[in-house]
C-alpha positions as CSV (number, residue, x, y, z in Angstrom):
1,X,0.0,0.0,0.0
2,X,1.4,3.8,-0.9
3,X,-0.1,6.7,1.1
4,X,0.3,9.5,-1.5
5,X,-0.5,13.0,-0.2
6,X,-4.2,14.7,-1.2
7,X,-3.3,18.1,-0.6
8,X,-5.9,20.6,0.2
9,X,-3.9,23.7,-0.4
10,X,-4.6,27.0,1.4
11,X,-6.2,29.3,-2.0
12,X,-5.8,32.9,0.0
13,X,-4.3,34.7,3.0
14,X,-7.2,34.3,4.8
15,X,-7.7,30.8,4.4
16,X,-4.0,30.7,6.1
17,X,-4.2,32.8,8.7
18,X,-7.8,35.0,9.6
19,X,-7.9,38.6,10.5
20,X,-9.9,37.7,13.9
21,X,-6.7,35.3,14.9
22,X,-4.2,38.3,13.7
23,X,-6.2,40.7,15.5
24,X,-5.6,39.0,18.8
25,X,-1.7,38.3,18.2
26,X,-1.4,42.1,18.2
27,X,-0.5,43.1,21.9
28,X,1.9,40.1,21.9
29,X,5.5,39.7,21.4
30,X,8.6,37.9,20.3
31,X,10.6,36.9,23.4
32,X,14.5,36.5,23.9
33,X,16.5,35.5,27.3
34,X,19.1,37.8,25.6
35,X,19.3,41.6,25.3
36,X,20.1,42.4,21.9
37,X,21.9,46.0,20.8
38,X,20.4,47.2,17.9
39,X,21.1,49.6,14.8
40,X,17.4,50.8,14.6
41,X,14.3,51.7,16.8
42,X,12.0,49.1,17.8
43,X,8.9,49.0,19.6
44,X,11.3,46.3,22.0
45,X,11.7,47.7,25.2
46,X,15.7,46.9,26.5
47,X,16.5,46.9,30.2
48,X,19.3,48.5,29.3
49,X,19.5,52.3,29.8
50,X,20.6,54.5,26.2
51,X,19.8,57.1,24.3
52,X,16.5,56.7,23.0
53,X,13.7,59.5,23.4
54,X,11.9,57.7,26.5
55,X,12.6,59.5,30.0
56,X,13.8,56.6,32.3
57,X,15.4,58.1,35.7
58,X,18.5,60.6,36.4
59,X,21.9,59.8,38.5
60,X,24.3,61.8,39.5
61,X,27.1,63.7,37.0
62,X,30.5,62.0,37.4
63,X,33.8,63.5,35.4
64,X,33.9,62.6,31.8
65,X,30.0,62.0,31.3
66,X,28.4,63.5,27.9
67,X,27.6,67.0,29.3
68,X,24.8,67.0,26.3
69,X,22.9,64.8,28.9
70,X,22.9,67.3,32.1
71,X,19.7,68.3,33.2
72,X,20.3,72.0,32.9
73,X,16.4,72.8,34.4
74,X,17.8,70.6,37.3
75,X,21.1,72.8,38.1
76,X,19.4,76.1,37.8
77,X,16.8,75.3,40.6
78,X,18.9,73.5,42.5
79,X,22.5,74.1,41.4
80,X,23.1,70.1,41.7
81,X,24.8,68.0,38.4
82,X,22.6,65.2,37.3
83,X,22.3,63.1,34.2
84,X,18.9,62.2,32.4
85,X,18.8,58.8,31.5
86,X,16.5,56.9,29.0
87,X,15.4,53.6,28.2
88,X,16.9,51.9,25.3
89,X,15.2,50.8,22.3
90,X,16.6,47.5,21.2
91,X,16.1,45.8,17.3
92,X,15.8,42.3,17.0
93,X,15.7,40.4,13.9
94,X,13.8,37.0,13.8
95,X,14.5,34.6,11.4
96,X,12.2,31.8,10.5
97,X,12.7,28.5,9.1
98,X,10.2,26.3,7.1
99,X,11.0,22.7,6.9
100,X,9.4,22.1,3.3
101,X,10.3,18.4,3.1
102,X,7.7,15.8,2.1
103,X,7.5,14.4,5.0
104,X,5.7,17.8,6.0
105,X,3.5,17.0,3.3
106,X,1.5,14.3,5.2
107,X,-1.0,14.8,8.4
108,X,-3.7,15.9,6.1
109,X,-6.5,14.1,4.4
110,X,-3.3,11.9,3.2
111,X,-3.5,10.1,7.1
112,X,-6.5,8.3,7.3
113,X,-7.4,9.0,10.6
114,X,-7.9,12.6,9.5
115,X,-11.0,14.2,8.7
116,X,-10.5,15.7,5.1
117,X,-10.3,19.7,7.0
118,X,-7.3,18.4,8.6
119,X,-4.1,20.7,7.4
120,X,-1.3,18.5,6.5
121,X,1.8,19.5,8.9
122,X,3.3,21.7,6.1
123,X,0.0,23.7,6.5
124,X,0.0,24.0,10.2
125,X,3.9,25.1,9.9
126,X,3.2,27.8,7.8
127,X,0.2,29.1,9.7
128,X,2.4,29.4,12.9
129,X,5.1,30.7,11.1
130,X,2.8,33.6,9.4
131,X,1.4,34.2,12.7
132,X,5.0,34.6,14.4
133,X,6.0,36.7,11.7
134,X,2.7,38.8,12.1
135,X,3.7,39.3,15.6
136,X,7.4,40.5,14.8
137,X,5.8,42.9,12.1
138,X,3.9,44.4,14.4
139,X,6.5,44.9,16.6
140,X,8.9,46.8,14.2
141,X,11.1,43.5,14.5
142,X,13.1,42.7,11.2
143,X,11.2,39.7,9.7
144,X,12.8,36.8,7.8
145,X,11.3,34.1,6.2
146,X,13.4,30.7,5.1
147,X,11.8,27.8,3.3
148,X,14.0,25.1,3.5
149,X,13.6,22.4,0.6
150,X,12.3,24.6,-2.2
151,X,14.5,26.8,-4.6
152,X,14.4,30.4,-5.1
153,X,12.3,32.2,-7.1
154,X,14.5,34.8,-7.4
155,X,14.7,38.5,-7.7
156,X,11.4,38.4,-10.5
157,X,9.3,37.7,-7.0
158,X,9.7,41.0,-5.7
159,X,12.3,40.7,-2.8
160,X,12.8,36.7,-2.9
161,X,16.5,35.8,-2.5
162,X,18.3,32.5,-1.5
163,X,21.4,30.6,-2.0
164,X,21.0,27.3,-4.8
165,X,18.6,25.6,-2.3
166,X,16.6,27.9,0.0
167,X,13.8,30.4,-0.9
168,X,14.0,33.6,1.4
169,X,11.9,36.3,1.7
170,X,14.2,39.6,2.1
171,X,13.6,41.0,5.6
172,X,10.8,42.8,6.2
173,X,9.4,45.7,8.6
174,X,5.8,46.9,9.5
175,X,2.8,45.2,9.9
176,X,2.3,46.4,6.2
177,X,4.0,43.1,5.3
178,X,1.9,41.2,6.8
179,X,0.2,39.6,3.6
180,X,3.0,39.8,1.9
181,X,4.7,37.1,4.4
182,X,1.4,35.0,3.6
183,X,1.5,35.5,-0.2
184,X,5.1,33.7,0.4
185,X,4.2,31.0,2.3
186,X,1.1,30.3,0.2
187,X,3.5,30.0,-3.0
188,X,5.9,27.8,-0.9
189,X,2.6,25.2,0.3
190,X,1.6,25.4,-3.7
191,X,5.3,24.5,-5.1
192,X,5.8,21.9,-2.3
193,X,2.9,20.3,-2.7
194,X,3.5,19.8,-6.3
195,X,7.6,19.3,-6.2
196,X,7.5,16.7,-2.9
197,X,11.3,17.8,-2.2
198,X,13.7,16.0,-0.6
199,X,15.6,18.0,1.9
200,X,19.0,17.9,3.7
201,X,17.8,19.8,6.9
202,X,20.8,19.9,8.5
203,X,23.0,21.8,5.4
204,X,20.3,24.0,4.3
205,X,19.6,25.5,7.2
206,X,23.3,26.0,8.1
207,X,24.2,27.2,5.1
208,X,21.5,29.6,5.7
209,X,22.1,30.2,9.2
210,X,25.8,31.8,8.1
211,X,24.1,34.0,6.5
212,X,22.7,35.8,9.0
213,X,23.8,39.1,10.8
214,X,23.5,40.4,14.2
215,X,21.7,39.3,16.5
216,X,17.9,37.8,17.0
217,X,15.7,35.0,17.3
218,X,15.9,31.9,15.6
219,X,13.0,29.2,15.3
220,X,12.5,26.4,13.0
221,X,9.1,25.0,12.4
222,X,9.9,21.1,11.2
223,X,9.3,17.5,11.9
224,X,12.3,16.9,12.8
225,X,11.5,13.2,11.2
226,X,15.2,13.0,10.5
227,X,17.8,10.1,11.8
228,X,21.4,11.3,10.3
229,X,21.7,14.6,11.2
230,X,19.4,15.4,14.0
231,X,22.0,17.2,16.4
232,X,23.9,18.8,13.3
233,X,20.7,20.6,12.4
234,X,19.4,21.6,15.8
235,X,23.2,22.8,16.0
236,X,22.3,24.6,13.1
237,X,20.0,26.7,14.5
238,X,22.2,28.2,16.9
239,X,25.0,29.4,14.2
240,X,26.3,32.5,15.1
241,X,26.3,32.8,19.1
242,X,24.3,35.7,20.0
243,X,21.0,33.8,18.4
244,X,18.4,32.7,20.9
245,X,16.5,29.6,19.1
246,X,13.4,27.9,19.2
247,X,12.0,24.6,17.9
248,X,8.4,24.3,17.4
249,X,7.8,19.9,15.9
250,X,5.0,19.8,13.9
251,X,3.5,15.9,13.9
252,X,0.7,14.4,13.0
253,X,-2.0,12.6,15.2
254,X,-1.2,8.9,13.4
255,X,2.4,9.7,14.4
256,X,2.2,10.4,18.1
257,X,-0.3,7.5,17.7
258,X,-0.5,5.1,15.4
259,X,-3.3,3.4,16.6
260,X,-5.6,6.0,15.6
261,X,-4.8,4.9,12.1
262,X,-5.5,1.4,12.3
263,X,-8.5,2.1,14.1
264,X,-9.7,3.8,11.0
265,X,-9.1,1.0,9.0
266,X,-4.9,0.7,8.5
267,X,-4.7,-2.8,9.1
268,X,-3.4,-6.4,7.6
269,X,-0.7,-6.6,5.5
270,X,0.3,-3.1,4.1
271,X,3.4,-1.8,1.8
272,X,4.3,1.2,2.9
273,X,6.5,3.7,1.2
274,X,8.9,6.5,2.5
275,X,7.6,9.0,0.5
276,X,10.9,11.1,1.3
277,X,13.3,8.3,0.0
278,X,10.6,6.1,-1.7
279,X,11.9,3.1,-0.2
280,X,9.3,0.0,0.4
281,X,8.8,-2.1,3.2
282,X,6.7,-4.7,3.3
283,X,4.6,-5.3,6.9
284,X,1.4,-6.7,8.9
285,X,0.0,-4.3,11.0
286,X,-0.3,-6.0,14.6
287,X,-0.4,-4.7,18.0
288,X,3.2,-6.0,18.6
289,X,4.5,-4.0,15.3
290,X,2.8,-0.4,16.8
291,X,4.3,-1.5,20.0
292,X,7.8,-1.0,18.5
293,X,7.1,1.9,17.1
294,X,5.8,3.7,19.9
295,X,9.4,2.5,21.5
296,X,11.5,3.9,18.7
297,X,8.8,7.0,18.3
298,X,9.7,7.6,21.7
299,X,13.5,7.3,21.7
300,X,13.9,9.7,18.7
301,X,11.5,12.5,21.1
302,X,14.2,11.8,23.7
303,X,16.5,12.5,21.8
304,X,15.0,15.7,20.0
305,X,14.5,16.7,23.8
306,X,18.3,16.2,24.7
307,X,19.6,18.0,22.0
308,X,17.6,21.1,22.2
309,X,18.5,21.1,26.1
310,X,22.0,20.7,25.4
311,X,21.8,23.7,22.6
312,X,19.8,25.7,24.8
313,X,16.9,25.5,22.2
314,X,13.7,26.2,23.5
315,X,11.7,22.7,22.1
316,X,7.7,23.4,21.9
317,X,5.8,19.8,19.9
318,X,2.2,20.7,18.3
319,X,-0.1,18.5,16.3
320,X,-0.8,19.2,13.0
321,X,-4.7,19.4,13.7
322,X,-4.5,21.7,16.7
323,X,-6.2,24.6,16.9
324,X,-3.4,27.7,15.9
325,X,-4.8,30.1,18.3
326,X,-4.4,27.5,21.5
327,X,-1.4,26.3,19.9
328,X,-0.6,30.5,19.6
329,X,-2.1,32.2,22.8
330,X,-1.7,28.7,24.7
331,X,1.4,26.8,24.3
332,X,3.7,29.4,23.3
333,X,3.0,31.8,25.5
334,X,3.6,29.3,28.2
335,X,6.7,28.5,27.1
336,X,8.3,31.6,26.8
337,X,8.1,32.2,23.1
338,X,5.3,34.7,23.2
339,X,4.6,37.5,25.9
């Protein structure tokens, strides 16, 4: 037996992401452990004390300070020296990586057990990713956008770069970009969908990773349904220091559960197909078999869990069917990627 995907591609911006669940991302925003020093206002707030235009407190004049700062109303009442000092407005840049793989591809009405509204994981990526991007937009945060797997369109798609595999969308300010981000991501679920790439995960993404400047927030939005090369792409992630990183896994029901696909009728003798390598294995589906592969299933989320601990990767795993804004205003939030 193959399991080929039946895709039920998002047709409009909308479709992705709604208006009512953008509207209540609005008062949220990216989150870093780090303080990051940045080139440009933001609407970021730094606990570190600068030169923006917002009043924060005054301390006393010491020799060599700027005398541009004194408080000269302060000295003529009451002939004393004291500095103003202000609160520091601090850029961040967040990058985003889309694991476009054809593994993403499945989760959909391509599992059984799925009602034919369920998105496939690719689907469910994107819509997290467009909301995460939403909320760095309105933030003034620089925005970029990665899809890892696909080409680049080049520069005929107004602002797409990328190196030979890779499709980037240039960074980005303003919640003006907002559709622009989900025009993107709808022509990346379209080309995917129809090209079923192959991927290695952990060289695109560090070859794209290098390319990056300054300082920000990283977070990759995958599977993570690799073997070779788990720890060198979660390593990945982290390229250059200064980066704090994220991992949201994106799985299926039938993969966190198997049984939930037999139970809608995957059972007996099956041949089932990697549809990444397109390698066959022949099998009967018993109780014993799913056993297994809740054991392995298992294992590989240890190690996931292991590796981000040991990167210092925040590690957040969603199904593919769960509701975005819980997944959103819920899980994230909890963990620290959203305030």
């Amino acid at each position: 037996m193959l399991l080929t995907p039946d895709i039920a591609v998002p047709k409009s911006v909308d479709e992705l992401l709604g208006p009512e669940l953008l509207a209540r991302l609005d008062r949220l925003a990216i989150l870093s452990k780090k303080l990051f020093a940045g080139k440009l206002p933001g609407e970021r707030r730094s606990k570190r004390r600068g030169q923006s235009v917002e009043f924060d407190d005054y301390r006393p004049y010491t020799r060599g300070d700027d005398l541009r700062h004194l408080d000269w109303n302060v000295l003529a009442r009451f002939d004393r020296l004291v500095l103003k000092l202000f609160r520091e407005e601090e850029d961040q840049t967040l990058h985003l990586y889309l694991d476009a793989s054809a593994s993403m591809l499945t989760g959909g009405k391509s599992t059984l057990a799925a009602s034919d509204a369920a998105p496939t994981k690719l689907v469910s990526a994107a819509r997290l990713a467009m909301a995460l991007a939403a909320v760095g937009l309105s933030q003034q945060n620089r925005v970029v956008v990665t899809v890892l797997g696909l080409a680049p369109l080049g520069s005929v798609q107004g602002g797409s770069v990328g190196t030979s595999r890779g499709r980037t969308l240039a960074p980005l300010r303003g919640r003006r970009n907002i559709r622009r981000v989900g025009e993107f991501l709808l022509q990346a679920i379209a080309d995917a969908s129809r090209e079923m790439p192959s991927v290695d995960l952990a060289a695109e993404l560090r070859r794209s990773a290098l390319t990056r400047r300054g300082q920000g927030v990283a977070i990759l939005l995958s599977d993570l349904l690799v073997d070779d090369g788990l720890e060198t792409t979660l390593g990945a992630l982290v390229v250059p220091k200064g980066f704090d990183a994220a991992c949201v896994q994106v799985l299926s029901p039938g993969e966190v559960d198997p049984s939930a696909d037999r139970d809608a009728g995957l059972v007996g003798d099956l041949r089932l197909t990697d549809i990444e390598t397109s390698k066959a294995v022949e099998v009967t589906l018993s109780r014993a078999l799913l056993e297994r592969y809740q054991e392995r299933f298992e294992a590989h989320a240890a190690r996931v869990a292991k590796a981000c601990v040991s990167r210092d990767i925040t590690h957040l795993r969603v199904l593919s069917d769960a509701d975005p804004a819980e997944v959103l205003l819920g899980v994230l939030r909890q963990r620290g990627v959203l305030g």
